[in-house]
C-alpha positions as CSV (number, residue, x, y, z in Angstrom):
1,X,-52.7,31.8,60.1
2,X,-54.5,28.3,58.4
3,X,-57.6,27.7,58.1
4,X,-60.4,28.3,60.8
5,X,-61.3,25.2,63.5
6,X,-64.0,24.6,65.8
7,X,-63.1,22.5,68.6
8,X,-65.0,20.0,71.2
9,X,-63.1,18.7,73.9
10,X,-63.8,15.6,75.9
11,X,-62.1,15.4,79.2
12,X,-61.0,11.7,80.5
13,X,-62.4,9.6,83.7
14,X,-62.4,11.5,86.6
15,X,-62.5,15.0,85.1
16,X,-64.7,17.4,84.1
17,X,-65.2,20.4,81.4
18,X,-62.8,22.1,83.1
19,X,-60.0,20.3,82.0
20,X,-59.9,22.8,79.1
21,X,-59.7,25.7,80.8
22,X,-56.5,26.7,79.4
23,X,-57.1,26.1,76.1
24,X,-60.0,28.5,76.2
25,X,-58.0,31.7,76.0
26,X,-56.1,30.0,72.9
27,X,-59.0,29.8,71.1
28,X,-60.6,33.0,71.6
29,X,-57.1,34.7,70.6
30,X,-57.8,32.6,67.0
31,X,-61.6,33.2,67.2
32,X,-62.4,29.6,67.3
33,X,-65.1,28.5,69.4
34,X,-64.0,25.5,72.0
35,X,-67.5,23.2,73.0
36,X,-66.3,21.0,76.4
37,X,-68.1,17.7,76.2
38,X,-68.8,16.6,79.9
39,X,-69.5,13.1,81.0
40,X,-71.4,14.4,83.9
41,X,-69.9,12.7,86.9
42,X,-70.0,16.0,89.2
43,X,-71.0,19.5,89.3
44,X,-72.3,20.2,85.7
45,X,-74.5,18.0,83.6
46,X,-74.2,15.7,81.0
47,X,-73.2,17.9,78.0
48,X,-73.0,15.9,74.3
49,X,-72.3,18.7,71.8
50,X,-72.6,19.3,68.0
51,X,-70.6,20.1,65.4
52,X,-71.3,23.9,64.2
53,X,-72.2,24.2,60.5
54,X,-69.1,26.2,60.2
55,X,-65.2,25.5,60.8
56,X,-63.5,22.7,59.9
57,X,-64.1,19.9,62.9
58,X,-61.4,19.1,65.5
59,X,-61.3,17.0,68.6
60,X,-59.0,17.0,72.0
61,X,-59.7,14.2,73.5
62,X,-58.5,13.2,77.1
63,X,-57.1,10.0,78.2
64,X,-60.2,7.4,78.0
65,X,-61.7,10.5,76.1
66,X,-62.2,8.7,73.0
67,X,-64.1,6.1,74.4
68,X,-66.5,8.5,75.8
69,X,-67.4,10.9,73.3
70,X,-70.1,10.1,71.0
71,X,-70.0,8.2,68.1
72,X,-71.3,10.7,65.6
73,X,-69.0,13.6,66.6
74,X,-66.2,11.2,66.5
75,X,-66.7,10.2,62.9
76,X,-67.1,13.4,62.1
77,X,-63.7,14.7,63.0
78,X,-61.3,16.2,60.5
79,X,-58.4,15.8,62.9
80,X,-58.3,14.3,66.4
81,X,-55.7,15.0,69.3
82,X,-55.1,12.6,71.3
83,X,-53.7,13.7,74.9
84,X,-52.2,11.3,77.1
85,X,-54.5,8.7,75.5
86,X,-54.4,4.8,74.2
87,X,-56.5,2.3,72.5
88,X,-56.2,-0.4,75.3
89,X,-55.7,0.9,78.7
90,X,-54.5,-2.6,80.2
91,X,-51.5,-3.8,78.3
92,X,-51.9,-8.3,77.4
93,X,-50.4,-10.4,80.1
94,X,-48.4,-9.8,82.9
95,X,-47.9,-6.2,81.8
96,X,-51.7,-5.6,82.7
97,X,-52.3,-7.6,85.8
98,X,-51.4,-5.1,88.2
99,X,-53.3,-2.5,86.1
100,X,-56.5,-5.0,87.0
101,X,-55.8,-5.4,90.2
102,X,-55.6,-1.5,90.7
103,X,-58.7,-0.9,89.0
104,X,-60.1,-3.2,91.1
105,X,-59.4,-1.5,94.0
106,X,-60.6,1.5,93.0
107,X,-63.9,0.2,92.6
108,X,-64.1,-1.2,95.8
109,X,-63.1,2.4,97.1
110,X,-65.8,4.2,95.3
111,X,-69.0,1.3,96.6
112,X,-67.6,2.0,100.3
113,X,-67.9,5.4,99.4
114,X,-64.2,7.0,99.7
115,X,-64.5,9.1,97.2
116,X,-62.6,11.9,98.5
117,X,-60.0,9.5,99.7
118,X,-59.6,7.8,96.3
119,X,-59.4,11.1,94.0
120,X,-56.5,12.8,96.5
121,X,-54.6,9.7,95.8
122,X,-55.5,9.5,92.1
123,X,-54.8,13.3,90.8
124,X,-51.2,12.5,92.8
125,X,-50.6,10.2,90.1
126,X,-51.9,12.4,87.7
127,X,-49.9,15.3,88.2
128,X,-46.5,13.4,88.7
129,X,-43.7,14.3,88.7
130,X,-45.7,17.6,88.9
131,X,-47.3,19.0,92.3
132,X,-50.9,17.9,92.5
133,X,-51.5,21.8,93.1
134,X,-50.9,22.8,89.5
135,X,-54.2,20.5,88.5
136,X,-57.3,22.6,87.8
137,X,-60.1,21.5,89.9
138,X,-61.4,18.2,89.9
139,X,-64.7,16.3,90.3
140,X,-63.9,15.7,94.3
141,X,-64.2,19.3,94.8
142,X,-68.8,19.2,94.4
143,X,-71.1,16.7,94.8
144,X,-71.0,13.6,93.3
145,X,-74.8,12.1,92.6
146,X,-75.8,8.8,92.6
147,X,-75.5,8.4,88.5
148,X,-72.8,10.0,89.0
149,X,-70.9,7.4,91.1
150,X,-72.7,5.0,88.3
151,X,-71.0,6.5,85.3
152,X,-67.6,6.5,87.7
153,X,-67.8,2.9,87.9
154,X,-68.9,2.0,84.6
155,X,-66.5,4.0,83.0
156,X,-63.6,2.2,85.1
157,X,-65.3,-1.6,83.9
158,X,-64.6,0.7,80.6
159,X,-60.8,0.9,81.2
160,X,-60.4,-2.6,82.0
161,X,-61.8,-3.8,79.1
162,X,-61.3,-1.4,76.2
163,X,-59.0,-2.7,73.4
164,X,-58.6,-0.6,70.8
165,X,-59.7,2.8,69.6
166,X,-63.9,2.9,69.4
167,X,-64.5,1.6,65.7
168,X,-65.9,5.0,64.7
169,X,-62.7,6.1,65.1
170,X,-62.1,8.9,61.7
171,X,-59.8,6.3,59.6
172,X,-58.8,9.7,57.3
173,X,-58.8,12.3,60.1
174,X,-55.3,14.1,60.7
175,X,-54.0,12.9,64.0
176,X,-51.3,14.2,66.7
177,X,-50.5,12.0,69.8
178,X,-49.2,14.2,72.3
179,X,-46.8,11.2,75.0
180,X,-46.5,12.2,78.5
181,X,-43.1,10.8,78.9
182,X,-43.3,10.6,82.5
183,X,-46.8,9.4,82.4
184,X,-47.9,6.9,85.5
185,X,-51.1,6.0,84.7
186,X,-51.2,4.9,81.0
187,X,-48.5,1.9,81.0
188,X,-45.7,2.3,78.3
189,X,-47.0,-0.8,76.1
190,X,-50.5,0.8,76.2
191,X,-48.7,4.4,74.8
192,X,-46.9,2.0,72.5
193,X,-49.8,0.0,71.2
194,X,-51.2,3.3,70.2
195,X,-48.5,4.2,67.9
196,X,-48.8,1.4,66.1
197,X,-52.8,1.3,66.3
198,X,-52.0,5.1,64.0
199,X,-48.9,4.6,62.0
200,X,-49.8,7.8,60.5
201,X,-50.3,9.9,63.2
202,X,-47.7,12.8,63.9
203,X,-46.1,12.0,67.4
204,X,-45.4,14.9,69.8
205,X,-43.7,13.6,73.0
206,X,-43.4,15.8,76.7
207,X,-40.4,15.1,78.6
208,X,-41.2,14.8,82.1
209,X,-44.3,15.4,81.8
210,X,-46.9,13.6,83.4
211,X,-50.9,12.1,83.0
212,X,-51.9,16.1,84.0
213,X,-49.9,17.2,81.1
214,X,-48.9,20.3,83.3
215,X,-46.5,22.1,80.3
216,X,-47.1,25.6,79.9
217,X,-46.6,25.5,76.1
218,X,-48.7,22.4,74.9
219,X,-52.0,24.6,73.9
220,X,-50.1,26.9,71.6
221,X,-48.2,23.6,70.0
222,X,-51.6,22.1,69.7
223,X,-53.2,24.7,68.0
224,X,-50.1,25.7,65.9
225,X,-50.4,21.6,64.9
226,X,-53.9,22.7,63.6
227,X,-52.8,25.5,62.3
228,X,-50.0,24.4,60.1
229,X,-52.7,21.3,58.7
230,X,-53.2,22.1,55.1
């Protein structure tokens, strides 16, 4: 066994603290405490976090998760995982059009209030090739308040316009980027643009594996990641 982590985790649009839930048995088996940031679209509040004064500092980060941590925490990391995730959601050029256009759309759904309609169709594409069953929970299953819808939509203006990791990004943090091979929502440019965004990160790709990352191994292989970091 390495060196003891503490880790924060911050889920991606859509989701919620429970997006960690099966990392939380991991962690307790290694006795190192898990904090789930939460952006506070649903059920549970607005949770920011803090680094404990103990434990060296790790971050899973979901998807447009990096964008939506907070700055400080972010700098502060001594390695960063990056699940499913990108620097610029919307590739240049034609590439990204369609990507607009659906984003779009999804805005419109959420001001005419479809909520429920828009998030059954959206954690399809999450889960794919996977059945939208194995998801945990999502935001569609409580109430959604009116900041809530707010933070919805401004987070998807987010996606269409973010291009490039946030600039607090930790230049000399150790960095895995585990690649949903089968992923449907972040474009293959966008995982590509990544790469080369962190030429030294350590690449770990899922065959058909989708957004979800439904694979029953990936918390041990990110923790043994961790783990093996000298």
């Amino acid at each position: 066994m390495g060196s003891s982590w503490q880790l924060i985790g911050m889920h991606g649009w859509g989701s919620d603290q429970r997006n960690w839930d099966a990392f939380e048995p991991h962690c307790q088996q290694r006795g190192w405490p898990l904090q789930r940031l939460d952006r506070g679209y649903g059920r549970f509040p607005e949770q920011s976090g803090s680094w404990l004064p103990q434990g060296r500092r790790a971050l899973l980060v979901s998807s447009l998760g990096s964008q939506l941590v907070p700055k400080d925490l972010l700098q502060q990391a001594e390695a960063v995982v990056l699940l499913a995730s990108f620097g610029r959601f919307v590739p240049k050029g034609a590439a990204g059009r369609p990507l607009q256009q659906a984003l779009r759309l999804m805005d419109e759904r959420l001001g005419a209030g479809d909520l429920l309609g828009l998030f059954a169709d959206f954690r399809v594409k999450v889960a794919e090739p996977q059945p939208v069953e194995h998801l945990p929970p999502g935001i569609e299953d409580g109430t959604v308040s009116d900041q809530g819808m707010q933070r919805l939509r401004q987070d998807l203006e987010l996606l269409g316009c973010c291009d490039g990791l946030p600039d607090a990004f930790p230049k000399q943090a150790a960095v895995l980027i585990v690649e949903a091979m089968a992923d449907t929502i972040v474009h293959p440019k966008s995982r590509a643009a990544l790469r080369q965004e962190l030429p030294q990160a350590e690449l770990m790709e899922l065959a058909g594996v989708g957004h979800g990352l439904l694979s029953p191994g990936l918390c041990e292989q990110v923790l043994g990641w961790l783990d093996a970091l000298p």
